[in-house]
C-alpha positions in Angstrom: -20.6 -10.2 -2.4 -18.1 -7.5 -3.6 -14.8 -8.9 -5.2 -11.2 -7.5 -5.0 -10.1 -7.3 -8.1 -6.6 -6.7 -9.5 -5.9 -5.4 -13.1 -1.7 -5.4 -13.7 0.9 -5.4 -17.0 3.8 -4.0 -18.1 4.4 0.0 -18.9 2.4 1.1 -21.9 -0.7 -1.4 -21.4 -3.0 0.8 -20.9 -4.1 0.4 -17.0 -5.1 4.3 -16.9 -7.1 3.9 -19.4 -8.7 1.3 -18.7 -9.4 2.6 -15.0 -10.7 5.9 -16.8 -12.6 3.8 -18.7 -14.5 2.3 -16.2 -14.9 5.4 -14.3 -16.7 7.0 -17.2 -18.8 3.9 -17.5 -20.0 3.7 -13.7 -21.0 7.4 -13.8 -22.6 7.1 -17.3 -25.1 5.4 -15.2 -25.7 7.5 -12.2 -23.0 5.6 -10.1 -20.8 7.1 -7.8 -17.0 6.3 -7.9 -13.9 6.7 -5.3 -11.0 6.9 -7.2 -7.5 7.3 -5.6 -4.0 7.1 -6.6 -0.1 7.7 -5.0 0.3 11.1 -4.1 3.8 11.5 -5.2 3.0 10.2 -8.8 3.3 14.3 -9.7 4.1 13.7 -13.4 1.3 15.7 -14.6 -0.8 16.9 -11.4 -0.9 15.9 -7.9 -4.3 13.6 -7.6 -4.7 13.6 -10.7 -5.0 10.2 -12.7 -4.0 10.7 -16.3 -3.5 8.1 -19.5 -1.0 8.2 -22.1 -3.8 8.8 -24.7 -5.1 12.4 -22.9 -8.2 11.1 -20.7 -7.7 12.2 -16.9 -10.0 12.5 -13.7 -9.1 14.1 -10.3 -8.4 11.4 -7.4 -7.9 11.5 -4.0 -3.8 11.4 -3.4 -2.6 8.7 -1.3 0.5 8.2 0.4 1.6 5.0 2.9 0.0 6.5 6.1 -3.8 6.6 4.3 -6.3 3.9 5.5 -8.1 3.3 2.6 -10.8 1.4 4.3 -11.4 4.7 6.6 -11.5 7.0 3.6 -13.9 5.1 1.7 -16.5 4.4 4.9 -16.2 8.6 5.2 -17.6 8.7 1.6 -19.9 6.2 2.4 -21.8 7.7 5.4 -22.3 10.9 3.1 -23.8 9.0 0.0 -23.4 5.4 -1.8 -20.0 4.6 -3.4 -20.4 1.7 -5.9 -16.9 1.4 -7.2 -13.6 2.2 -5.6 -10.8 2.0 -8.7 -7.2 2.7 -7.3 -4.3 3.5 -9.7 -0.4 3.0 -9.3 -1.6 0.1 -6.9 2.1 -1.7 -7.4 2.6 1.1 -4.3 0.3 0.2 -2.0 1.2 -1.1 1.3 0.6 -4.7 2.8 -2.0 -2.9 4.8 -3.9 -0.9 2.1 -4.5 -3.8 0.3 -6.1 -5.8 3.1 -8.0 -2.2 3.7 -9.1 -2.7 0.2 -10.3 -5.7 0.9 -12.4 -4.7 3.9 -13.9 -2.6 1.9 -15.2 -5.3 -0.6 -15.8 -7.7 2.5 -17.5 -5.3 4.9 -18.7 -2.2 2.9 -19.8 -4.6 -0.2 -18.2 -2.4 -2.5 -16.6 -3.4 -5.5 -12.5 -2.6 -6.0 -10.7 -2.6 -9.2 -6.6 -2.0 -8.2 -4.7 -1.5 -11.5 -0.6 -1.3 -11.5 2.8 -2.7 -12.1 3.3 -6.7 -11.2 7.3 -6.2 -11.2 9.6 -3.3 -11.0 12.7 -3.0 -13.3 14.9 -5.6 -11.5 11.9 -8.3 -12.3 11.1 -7.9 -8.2 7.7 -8.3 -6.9 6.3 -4.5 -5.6 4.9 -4.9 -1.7 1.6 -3.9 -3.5 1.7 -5.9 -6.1 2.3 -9.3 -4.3 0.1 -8.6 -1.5 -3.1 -8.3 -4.6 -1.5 -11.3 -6.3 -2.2 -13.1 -3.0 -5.6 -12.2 -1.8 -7.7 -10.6 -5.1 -10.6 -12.7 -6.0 -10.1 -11.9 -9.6 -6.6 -11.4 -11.4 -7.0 -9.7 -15.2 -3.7 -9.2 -16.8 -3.8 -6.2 -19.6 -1.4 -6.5 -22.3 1.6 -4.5 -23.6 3.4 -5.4 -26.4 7.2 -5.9 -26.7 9.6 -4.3 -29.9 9.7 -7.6 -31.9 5.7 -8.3 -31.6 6.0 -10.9 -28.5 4.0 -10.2 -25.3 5.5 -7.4 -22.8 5.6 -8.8 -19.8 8.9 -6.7 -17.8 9.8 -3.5 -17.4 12.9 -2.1 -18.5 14.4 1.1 -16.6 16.5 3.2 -19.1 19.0 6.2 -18.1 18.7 9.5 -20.1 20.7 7.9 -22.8 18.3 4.7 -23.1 20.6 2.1 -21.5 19.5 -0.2 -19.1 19.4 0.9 -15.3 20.4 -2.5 -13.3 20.3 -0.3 -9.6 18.2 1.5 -7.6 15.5 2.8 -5.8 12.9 0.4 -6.5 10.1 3.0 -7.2 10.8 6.1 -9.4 8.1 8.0 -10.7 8.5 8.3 -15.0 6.7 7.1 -18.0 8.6 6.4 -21.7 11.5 8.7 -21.0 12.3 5.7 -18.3 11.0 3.1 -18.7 10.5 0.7 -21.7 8.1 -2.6 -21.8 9.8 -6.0 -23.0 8.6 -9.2 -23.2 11.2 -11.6 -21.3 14.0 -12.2 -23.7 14.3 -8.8 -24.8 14.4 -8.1 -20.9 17.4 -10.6 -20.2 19.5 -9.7 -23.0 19.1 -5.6 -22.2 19.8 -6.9 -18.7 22.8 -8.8 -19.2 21.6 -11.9 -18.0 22.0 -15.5 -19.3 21.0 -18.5 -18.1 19.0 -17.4 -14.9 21.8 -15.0 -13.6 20.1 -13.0 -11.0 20.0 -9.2 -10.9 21.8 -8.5 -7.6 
């Protein structure tokens, strides 16, 4: 039977790379891969899945509306599919994810989701909790933090590099915005002590 699985970290862990990773490997072998990712993550392209270390492939661009499990059975009737690997999954819906796992369940297709566990106010994303819930297998990739120590939040940082404590929960950017911090390091930039809650 095909598993759900769910690869997450902090910024800078390498979760692109990974995914581009096992991309290359799948179609090393003759293996056909759907690949998809949010279609307004335009940083570099539109559809277009690209690492911090200058591998990229082409994806299909998803936005909330997309059923995942209808897209994938499409590809399927015109030739086999033996991985689906979705990036930015921290964005999917509720939904997508349980159309992710119909896809594993009924189509017996492997899916690999890699993304974000927490945004920058140490709040689960919709994606994110709904693949913490249901994946068969949880892989967490590591970042590391300034002082050595494991990077486990994400810090959002204004154009002058101090802390963002507000906001929109999901805005698109890479290093100019966002910095990965293990948990102290997270709490002090934050302003919290003792378990203060951001508001």
């Amino acid at each position: 039977m095909a598993k759900l699985y769910f690869y997450y970290a902090a910024m800078n862990a390498g979760k692109s790379a990974t995914l581009l990773q096992a991309d290359f490997n799948y179609r090393e072998r003759g293996m056909r891969t759907l690949l998809f990712t949010a279609a307004f993550d335009d940083r570099f392209e539109p559809g277009k899945i690209t690492s911090r270390i200058g591998l990229a492939a082409h994806a299909t661009a998803i936005d909330e509306d997309t059923d995942l499990f209808e897209e994938v059975a499409i590809e399927l009737a015109e030739s086999p599919v033996h991985a689906v690997l979705v990036d930015e999954a921290q964005w999917l819906t509720r939904a997508q994810v349980f159309q992710l796992a119909a896809v594993c369940d009924e189509l017996n297709i492997p899916v690999v989701a890699y993304g974000l566990r927490t945004d920058f106010q140490a709040k689960l994303f919709p994606g994110s909790a709904a693949l913490l819930a249901i994946a068969d297998t949880l892989v967490e990739l590591k970042a590391i933090c300034a002082c050595g120590r494991k990077a486990t939040m994400n810090l959002r940082i204004d154009a002058e590099g101090y802390p963002v404590k507000q906001g929109e929960q999901i805005e698109v950017g890479g290093n100019e915005r966002y910095v990965a911090l293990c948990r102290r390091h997270y709490a002090e930039q934050m302003g919290l002590r003792r378990g203060a809650l951001i508001d």
